[in-house]
Gaussian input, Z-matrix of N, CA and C with variables (Angstrom, degrees):
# hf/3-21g

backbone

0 1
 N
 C     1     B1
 C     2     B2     1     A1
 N     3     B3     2     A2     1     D1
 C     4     B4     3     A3     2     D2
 C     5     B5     4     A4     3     D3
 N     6     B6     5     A5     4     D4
 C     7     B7     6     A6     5     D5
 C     8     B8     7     A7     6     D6
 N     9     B9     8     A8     7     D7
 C    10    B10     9     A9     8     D8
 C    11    B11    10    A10     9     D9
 N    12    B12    11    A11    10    D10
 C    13    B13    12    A12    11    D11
 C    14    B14    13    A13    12    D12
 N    15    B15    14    A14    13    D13
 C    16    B16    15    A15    14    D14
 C    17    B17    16    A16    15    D15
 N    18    B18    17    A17    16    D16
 C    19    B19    18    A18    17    D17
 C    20    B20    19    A19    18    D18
 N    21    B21    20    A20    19    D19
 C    22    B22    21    A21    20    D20
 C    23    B23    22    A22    21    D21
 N    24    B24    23    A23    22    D22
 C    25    B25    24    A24    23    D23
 C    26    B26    25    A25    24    D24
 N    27    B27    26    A26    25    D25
 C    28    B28    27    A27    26    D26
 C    29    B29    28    A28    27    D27
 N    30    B30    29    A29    28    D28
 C    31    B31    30    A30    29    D29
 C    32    B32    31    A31    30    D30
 N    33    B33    32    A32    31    D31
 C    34    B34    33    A33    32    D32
 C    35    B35    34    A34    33    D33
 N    36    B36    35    A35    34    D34
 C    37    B37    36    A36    35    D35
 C    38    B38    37    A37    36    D36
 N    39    B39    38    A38    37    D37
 C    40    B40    39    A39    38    D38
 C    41    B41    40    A40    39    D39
 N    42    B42    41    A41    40    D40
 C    43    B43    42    A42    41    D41
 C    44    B44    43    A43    42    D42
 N    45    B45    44    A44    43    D43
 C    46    B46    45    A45    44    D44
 C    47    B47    46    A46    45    D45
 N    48    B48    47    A47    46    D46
 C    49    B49    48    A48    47    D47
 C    50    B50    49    A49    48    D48
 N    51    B51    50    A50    49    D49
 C    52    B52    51    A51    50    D50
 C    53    B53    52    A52    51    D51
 N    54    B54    53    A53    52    D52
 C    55    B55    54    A54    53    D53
 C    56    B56    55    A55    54    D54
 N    57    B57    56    A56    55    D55
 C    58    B58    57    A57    56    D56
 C    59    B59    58    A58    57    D57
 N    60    B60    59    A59    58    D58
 C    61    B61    60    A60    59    D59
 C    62    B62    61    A61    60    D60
 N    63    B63    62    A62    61    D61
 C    64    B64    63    A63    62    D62
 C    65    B65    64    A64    63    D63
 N    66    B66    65    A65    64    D64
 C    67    B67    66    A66    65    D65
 C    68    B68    67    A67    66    D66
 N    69    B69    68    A68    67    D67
 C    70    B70    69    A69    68    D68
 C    71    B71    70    A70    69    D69
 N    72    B72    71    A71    70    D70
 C    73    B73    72    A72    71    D71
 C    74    B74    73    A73    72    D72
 N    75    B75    74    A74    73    D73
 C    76    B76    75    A75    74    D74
 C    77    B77    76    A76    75    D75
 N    78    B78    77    A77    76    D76
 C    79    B79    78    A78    77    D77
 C    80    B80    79    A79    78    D78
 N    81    B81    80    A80    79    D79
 C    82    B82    81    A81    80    D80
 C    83    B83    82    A82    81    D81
 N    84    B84    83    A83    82    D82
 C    85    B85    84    A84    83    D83
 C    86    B86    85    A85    84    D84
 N    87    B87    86    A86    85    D85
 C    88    B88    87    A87    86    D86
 C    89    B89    88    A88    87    D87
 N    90    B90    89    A89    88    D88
 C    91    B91    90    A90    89    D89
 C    92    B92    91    A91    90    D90
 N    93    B93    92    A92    91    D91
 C    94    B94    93    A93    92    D92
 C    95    B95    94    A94    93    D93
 N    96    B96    95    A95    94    D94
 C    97    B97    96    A96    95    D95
 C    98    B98    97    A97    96    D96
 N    99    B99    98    A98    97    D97
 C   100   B100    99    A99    98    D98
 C   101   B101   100   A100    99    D99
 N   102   B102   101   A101   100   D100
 C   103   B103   102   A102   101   D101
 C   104   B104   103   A103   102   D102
 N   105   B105   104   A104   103   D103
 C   106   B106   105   A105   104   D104
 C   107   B107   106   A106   105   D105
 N   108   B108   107   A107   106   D106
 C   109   B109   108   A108   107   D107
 C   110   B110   109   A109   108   D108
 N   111   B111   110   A110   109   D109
 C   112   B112   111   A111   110   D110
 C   113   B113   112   A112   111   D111
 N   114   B114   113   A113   112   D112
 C   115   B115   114   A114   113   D113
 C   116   B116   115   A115   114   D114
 N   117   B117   116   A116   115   D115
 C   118   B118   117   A117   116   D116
 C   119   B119   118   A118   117   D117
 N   120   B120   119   A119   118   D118
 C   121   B121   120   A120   119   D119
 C   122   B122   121   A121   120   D120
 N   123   B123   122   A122   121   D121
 C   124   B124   123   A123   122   D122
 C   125   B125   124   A124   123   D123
 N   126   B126   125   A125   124   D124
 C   127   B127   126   A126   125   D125
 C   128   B128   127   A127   126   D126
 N   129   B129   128   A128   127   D127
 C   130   B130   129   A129   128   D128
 C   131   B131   130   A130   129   D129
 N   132   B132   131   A131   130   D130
 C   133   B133   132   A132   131   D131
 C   134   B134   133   A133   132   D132
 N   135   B135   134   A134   133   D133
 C   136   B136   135   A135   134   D134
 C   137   B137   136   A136   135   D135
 N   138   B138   137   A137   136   D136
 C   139   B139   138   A138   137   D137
 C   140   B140   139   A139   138   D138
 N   141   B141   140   A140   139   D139
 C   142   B142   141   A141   140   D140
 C   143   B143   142   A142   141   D141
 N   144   B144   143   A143   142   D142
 C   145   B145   144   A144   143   D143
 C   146   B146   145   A145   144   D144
 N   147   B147   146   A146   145   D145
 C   148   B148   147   A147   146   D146
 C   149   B149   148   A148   147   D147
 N   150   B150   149   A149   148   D148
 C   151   B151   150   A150   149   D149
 C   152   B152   151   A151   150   D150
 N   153   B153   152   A152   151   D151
 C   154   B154   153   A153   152   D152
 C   155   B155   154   A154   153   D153
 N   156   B156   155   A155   154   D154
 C   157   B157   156   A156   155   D155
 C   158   B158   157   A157   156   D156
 N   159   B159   158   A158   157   D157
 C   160   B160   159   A159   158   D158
 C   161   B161   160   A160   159   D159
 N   162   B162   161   A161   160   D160
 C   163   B163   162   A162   161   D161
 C   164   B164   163   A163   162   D162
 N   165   B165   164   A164   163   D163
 C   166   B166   165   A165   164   D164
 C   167   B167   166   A166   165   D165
 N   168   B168   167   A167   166   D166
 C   169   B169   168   A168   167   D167
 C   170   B170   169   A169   168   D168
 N   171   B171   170   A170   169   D169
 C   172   B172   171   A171   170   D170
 C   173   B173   172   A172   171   D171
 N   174   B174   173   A173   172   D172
 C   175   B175   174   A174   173   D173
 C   176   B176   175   A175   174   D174
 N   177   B177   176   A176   175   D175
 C   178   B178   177   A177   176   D176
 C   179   B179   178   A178   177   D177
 N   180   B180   179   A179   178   D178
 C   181   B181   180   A180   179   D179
 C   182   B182   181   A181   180   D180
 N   183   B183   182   A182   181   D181
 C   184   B184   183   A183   182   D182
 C   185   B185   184   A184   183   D183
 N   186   B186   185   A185   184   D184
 C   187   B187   186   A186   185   D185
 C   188   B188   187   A187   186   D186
 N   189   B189   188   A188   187   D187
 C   190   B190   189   A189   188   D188
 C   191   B191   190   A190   189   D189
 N   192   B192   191   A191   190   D190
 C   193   B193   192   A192   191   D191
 C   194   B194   193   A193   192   D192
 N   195   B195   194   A194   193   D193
 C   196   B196   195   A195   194   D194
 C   197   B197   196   A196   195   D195
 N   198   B198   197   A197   196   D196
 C   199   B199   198   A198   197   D197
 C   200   B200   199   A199   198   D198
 N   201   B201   200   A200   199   D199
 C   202   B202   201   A201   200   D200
 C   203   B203   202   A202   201   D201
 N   204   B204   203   A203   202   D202
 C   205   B205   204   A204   203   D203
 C   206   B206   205   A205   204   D204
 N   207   B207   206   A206   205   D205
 C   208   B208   207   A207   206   D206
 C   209   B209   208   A208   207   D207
 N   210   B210   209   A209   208   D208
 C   211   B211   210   A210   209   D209
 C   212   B212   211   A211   210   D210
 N   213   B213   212   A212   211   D211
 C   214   B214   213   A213   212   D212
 C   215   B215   214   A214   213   D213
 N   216   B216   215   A215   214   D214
 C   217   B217   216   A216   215   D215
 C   218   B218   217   A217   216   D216
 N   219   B219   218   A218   217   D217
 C   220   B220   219   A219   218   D218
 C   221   B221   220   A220   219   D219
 N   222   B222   221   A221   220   D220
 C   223   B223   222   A222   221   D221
 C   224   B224   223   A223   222   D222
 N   225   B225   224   A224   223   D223
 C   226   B226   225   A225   224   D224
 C   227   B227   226   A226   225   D225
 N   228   B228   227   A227   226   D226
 C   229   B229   228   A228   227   D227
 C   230   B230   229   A229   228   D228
 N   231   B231   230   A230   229   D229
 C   232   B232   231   A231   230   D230
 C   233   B233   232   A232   231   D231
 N   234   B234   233   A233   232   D232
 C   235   B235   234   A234   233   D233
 C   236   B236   235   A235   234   D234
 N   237   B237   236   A236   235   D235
 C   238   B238   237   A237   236   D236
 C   239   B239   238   A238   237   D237
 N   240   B240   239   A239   238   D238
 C   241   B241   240   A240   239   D239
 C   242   B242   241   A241   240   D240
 N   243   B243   242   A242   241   D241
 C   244   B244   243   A243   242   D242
 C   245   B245   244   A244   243   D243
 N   246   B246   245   A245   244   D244
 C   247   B247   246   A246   245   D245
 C   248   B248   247   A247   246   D246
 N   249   B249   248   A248   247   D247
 C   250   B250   249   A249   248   D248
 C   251   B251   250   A250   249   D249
 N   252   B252   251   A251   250   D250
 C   253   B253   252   A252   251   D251
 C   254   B254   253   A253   252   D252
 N   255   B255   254   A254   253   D253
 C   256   B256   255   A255   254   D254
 C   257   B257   256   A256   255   D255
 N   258   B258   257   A257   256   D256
 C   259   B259   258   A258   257   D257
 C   260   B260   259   A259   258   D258
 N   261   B261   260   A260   259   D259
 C   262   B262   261   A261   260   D260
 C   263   B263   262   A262   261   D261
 N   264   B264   263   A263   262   D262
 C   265   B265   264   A264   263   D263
 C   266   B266   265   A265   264   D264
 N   267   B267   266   A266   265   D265
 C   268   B268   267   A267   266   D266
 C   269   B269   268   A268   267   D267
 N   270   B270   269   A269   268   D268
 C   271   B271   270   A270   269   D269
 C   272   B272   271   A271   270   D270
 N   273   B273   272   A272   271   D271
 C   274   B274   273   A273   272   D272
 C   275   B275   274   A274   273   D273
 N   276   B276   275   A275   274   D274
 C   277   B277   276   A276   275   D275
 C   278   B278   277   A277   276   D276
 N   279   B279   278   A278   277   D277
 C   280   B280   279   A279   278   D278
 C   281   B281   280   A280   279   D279
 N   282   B282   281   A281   280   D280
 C   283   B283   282   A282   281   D281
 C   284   B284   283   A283   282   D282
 N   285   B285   284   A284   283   D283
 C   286   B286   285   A285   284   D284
 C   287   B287   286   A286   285   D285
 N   288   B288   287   A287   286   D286
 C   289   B289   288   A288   287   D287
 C   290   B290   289   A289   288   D288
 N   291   B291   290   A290   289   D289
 C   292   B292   291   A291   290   D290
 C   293   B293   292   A292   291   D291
 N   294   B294   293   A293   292   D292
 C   295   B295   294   A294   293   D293
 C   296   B296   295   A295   294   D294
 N   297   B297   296   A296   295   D295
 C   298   B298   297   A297   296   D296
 C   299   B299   298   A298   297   D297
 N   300   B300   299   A299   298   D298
 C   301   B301   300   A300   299   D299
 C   302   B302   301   A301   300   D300
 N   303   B303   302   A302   301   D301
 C   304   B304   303   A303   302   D302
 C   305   B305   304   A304   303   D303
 N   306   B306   305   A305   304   D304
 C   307   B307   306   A306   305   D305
 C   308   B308   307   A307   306   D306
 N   309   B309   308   A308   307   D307
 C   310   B310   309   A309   308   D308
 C   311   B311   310   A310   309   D309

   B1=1.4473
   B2=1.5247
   B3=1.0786
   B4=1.3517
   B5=1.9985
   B6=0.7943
   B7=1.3439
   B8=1.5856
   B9=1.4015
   B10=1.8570
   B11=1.9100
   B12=1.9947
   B13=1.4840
   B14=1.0316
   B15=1.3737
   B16=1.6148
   B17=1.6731
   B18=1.4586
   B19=1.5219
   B20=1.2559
   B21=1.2594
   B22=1.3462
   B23=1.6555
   B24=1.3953
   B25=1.8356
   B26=0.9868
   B27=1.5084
   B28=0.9794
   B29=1.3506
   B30=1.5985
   B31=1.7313
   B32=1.7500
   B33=1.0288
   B34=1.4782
   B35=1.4685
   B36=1.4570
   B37=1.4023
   B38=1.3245
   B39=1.4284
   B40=1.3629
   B41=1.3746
   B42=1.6721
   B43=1.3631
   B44=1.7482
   B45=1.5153
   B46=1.2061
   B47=1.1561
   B48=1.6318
   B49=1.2462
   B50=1.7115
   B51=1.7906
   B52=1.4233
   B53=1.4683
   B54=2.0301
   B55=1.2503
   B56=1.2922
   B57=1.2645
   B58=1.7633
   B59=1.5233
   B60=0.9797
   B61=1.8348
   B62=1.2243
   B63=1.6133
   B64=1.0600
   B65=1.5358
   B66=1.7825
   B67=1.3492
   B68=1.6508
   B69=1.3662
   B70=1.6125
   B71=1.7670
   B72=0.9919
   B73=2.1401
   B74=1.5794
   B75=1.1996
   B76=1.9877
   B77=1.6793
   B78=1.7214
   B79=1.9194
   B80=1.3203
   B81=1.7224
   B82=1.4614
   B83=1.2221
   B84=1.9453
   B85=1.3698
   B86=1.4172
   B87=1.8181
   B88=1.7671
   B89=1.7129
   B90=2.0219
   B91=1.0464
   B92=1.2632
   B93=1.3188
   B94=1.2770
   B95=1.6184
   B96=1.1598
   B97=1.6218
   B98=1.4131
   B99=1.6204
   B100=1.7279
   B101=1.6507
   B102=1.4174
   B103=1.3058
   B104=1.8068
   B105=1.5991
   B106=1.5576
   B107=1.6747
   B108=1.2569
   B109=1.9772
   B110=1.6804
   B111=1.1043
   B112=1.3785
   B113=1.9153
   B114=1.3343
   B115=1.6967
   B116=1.2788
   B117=2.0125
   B118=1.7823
   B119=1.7470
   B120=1.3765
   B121=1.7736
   B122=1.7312
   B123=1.0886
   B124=1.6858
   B125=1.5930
   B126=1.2316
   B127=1.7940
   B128=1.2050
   B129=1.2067
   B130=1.5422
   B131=1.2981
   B132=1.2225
   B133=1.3490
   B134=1.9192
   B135=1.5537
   B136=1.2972
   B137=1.6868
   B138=1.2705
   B139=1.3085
   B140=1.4805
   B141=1.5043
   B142=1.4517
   B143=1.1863
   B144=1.7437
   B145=1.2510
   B146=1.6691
   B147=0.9693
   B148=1.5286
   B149=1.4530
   B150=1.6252
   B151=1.6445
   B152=1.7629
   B153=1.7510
   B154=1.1654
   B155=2.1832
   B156=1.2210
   B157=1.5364
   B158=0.9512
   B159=0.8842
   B160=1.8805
   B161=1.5315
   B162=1.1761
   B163=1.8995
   B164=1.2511
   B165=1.5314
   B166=1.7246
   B167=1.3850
   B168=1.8191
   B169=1.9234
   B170=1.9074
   B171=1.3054
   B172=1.4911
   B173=1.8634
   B174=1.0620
   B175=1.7817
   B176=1.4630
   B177=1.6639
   B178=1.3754
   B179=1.6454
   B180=1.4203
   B181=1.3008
   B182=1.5623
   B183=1.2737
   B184=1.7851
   B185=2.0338
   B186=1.3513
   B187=1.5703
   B188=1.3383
   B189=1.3797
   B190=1.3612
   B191=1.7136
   B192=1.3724
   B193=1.9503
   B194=1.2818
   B195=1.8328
   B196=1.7611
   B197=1.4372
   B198=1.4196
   B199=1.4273
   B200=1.6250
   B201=1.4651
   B202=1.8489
   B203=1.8951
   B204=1.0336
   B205=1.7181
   B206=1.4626
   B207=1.3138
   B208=1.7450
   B209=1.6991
   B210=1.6985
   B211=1.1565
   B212=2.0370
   B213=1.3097
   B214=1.1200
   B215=1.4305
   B216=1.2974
   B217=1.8358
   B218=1.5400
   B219=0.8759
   B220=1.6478
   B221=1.2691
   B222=1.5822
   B223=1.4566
   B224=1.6981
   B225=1.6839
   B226=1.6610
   B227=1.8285
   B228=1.3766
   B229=1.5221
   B230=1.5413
   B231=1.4952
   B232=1.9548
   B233=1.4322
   B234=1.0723
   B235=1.7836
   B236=1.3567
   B237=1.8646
   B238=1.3105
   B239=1.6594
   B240=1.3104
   B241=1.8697
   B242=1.5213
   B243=1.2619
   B244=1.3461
   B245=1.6916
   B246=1.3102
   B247=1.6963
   B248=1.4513
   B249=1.7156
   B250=1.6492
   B251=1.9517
   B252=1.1331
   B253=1.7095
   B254=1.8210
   B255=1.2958
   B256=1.6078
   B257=1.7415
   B258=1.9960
   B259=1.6378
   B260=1.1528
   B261=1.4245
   B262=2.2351
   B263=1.5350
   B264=1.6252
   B265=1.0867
   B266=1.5049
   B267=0.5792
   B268=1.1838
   B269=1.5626
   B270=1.7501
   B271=1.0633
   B272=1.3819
   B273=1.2728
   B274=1.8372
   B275=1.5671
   B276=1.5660
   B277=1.3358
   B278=1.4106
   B279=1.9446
   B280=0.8810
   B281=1.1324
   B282=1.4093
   B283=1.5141
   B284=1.3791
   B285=1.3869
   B286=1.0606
   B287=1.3856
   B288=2.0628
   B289=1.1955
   B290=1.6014
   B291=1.4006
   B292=1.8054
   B293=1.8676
   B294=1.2728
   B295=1.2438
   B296=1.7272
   B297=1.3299
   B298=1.7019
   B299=1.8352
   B300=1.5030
   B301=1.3315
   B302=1.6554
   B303=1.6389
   B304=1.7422
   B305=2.1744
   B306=1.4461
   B307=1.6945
   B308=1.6105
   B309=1.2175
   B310=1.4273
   B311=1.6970
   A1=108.87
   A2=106.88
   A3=117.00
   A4=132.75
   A5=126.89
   A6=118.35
   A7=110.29
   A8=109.71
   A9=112.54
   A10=80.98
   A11=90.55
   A12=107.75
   A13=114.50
   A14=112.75
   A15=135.09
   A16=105.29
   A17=119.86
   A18=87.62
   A19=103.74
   A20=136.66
   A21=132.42
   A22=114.93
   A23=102.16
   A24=90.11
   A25=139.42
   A26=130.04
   A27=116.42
   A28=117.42
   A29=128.84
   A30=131.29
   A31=82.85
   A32=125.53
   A33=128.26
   A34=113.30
   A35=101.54
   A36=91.98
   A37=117.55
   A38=126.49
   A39=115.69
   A40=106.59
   A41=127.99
   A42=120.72
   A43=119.72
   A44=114.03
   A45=90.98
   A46=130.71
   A47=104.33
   A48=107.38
   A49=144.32
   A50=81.45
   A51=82.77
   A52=153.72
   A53=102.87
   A54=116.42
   A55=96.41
   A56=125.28
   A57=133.64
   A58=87.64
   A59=136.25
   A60=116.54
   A61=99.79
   A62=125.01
   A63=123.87
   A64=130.23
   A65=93.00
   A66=104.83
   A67=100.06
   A68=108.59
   A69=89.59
   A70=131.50
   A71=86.97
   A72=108.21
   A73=115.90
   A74=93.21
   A75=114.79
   A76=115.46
   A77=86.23
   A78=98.27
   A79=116.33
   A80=104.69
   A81=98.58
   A82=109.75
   A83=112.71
   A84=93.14
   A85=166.38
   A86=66.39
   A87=83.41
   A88=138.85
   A89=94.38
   A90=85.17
   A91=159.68
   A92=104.21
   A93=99.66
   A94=131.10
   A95=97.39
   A96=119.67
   A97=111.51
   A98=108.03
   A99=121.87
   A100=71.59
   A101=142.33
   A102=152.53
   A103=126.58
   A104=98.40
   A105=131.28
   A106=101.29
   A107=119.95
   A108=112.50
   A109=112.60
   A110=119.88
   A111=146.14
   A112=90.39
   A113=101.01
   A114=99.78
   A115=98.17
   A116=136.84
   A117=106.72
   A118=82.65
   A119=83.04
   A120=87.55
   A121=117.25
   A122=104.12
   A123=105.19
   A124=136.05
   A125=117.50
   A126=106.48
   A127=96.50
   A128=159.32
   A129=144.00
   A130=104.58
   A131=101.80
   A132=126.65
   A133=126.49
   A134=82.03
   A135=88.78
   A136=150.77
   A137=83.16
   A138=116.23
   A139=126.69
   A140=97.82
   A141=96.28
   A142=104.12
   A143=142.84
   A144=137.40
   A145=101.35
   A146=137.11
   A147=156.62
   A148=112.52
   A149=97.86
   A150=111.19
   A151=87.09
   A152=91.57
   A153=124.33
   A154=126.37
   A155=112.32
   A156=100.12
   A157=119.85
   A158=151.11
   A159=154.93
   A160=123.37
   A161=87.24
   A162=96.34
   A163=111.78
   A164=107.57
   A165=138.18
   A166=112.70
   A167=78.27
   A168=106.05
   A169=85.67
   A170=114.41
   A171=98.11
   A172=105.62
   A173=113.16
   A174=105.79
   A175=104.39
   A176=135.62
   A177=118.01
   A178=108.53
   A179=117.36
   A180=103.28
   A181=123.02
   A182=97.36
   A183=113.65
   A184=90.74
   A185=105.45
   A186=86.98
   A187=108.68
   A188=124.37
   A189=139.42
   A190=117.36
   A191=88.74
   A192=110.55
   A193=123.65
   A194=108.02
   A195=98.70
   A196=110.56
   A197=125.14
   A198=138.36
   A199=114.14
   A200=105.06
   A201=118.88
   A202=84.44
   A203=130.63
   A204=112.58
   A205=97.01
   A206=124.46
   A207=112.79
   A208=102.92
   A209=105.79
   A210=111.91
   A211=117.22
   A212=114.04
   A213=129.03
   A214=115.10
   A215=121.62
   A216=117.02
   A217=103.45
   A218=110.21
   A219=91.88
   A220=87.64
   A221=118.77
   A222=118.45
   A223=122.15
   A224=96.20
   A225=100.35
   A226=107.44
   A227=102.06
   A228=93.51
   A229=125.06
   A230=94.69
   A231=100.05
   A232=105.53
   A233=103.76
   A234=117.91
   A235=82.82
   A236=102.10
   A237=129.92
   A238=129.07
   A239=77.24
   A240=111.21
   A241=99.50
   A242=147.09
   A243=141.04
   A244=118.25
   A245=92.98
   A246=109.99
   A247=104.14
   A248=88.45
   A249=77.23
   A250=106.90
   A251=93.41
   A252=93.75
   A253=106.56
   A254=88.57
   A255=115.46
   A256=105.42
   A257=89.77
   A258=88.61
   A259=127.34
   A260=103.84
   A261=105.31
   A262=104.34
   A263=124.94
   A264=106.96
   A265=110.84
   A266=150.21
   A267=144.76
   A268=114.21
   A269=115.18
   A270=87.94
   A271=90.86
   A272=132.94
   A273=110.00
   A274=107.13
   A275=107.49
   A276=110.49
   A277=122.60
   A278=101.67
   A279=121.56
   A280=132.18
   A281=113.85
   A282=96.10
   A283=110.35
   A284=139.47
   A285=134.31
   A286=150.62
   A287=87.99
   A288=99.64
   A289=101.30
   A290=115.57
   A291=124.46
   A292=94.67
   A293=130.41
   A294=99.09
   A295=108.75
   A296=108.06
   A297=133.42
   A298=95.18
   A299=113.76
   A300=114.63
   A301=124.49
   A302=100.02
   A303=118.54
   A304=83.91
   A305=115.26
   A306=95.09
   A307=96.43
   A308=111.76
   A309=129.50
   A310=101.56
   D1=116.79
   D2=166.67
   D3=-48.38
   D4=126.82
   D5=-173.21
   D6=-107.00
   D7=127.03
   D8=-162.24
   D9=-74.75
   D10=163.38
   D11=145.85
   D12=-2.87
   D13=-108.31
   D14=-162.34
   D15=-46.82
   D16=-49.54
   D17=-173.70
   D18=-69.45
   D19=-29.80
   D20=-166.77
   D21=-62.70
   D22=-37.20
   D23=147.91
   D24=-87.96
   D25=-3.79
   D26=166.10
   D27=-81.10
   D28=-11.23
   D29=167.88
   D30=-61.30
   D31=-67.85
   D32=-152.92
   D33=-43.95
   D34=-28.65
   D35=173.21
   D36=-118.03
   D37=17.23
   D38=160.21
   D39=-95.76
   D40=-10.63
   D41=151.41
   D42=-57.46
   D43=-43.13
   D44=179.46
   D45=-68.10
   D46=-34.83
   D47=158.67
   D48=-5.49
   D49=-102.55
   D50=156.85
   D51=-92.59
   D52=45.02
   D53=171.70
   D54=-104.24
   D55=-9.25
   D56=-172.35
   D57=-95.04
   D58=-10.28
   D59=-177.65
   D60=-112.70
   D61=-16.67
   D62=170.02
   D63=-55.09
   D64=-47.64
   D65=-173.77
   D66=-89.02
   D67=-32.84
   D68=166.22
   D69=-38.07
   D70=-67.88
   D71=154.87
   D72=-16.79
   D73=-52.54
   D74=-168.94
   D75=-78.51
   D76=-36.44
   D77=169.30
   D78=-69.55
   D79=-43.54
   D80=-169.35
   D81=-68.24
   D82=-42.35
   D83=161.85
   D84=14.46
   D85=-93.72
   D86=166.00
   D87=-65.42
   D88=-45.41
   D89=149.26
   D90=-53.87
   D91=-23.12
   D92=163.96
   D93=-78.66
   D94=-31.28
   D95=158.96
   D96=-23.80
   D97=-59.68
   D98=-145.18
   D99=-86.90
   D100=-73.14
   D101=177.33
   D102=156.03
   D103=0.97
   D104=173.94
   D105=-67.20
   D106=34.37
   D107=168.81
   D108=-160.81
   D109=42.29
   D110=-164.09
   D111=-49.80
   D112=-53.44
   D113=-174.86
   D114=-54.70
   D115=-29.61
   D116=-153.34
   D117=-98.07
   D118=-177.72
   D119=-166.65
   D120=-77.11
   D121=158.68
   D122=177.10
   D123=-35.09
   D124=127.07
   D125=-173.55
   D126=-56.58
   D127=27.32
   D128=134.83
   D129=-37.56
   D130=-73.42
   D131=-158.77
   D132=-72.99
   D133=-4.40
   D134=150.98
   D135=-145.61
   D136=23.24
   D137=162.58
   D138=-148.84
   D139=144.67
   D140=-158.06
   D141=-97.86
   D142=-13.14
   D143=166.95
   D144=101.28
   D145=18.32
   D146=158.84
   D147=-33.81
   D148=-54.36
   D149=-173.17
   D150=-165.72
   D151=133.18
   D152=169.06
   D153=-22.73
   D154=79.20
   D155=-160.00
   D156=-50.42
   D157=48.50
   D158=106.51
   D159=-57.94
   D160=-56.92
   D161=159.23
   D162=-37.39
   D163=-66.64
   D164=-170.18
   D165=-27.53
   D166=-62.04
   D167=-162.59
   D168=-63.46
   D169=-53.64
   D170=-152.49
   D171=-72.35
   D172=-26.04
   D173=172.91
   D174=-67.04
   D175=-27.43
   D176=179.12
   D177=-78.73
   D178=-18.45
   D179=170.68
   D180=-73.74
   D181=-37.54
   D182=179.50
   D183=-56.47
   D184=-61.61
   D185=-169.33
   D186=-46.80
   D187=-64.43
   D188=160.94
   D189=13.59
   D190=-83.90
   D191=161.52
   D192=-47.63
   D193=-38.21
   D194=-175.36
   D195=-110.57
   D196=23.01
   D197=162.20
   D198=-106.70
   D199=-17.50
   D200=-178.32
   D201=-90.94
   D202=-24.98
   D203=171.92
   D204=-79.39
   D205=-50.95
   D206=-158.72
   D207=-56.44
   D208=-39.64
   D209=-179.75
   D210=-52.47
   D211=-41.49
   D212=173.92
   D213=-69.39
   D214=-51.18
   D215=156.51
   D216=-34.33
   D217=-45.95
   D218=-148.93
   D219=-73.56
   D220=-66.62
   D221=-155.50
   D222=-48.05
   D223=-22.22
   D224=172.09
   D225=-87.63
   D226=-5.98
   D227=-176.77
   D228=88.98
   D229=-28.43
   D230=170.51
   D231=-114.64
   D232=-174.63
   D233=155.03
   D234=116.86
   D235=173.27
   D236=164.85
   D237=-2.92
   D238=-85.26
   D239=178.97
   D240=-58.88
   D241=-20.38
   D242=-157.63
   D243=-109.21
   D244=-16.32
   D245=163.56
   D246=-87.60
   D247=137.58
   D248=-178.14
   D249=-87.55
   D250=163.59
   D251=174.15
   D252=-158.63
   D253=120.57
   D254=-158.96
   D255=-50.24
   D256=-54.85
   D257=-179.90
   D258=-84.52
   D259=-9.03
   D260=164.30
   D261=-67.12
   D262=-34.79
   D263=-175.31
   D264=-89.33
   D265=-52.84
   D266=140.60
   D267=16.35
   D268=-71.64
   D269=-160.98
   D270=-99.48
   D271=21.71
   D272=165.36
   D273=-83.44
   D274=-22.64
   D275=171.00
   D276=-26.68
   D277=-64.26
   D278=163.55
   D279=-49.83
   D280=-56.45
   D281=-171.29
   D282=-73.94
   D283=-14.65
   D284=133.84
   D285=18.01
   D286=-79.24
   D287=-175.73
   D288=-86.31
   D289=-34.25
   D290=172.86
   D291=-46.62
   D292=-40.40
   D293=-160.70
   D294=-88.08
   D295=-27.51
   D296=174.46
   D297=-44.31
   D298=-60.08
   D299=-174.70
   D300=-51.51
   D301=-39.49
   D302=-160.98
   D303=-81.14
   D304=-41.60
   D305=-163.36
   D306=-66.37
   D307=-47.40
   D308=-166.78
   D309=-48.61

C-alpha cells in the first residue's frame, strides 16, 4: 500500500521529532553526568547502572546516528529504511519488543 504525500510527512516528522527528544534525553544526561545541570534531577534517576555509562553514552550515540539515517530516508523519500522489508521488520519488531520486556 502506497502511502500519499501528506501521511508521508507527517511519519517524517514524528521521526524527527522523536529523534530530537531522544537526543535531548542523552544531553541532559550527560550533562548531568559531567555535573553542568544541577536544576535536572540526579543521575540516580536516570540511570539505572545496567552497563557502565560510557558504554551507555556510546550506544545512545550509535542509536542516535542510525535513527538520524532512517530519519533522512524518509525525508528524501528513498533510501534503505524507506523500502519496506518484511524480515527487517520483523525482526526489529522483535528485538524491540525483547528489549521493551528486559528495561520494563
Amino acid at each position: 500500500m502506497k502511502m500519499t504525500k501528506g501521511q508521508a510527512c507527517g511519519r517524517t516528522f514524528v521521526l524527527w521529532a522523536l529523534l530530537a527528544l531522544f537526543v535531548f534525553r542523552v544531553l541532559g544526561q550527560l550533562l548531568v553526568a559531567l555535573g553542568f545541570a544541577p536544576f535536572l534531577p540526579p543521575m540516580a534517576e536516570w540511570y539505572s547502572g545496567a552497563i557502565s555509562y560510557p558504554w551507555l553514552l556510546l550506544s545512545q550515540i550509535v542509536i542516535a546516528l542510525l535513527y538520524s539515517k532512517v530519519c533522512l530516508d524518509f525525508a528524501r523519500g528513498y533510501g534503505f529504511f524507506v523500502t519496506p522489508r518484511r524480515r527487517l521488520g520483523v525482526g526489529l519488531l522483535a528485538f524491540g519488543s525483547v528489549y521493551l520486556i528486559v528495561m520494563v
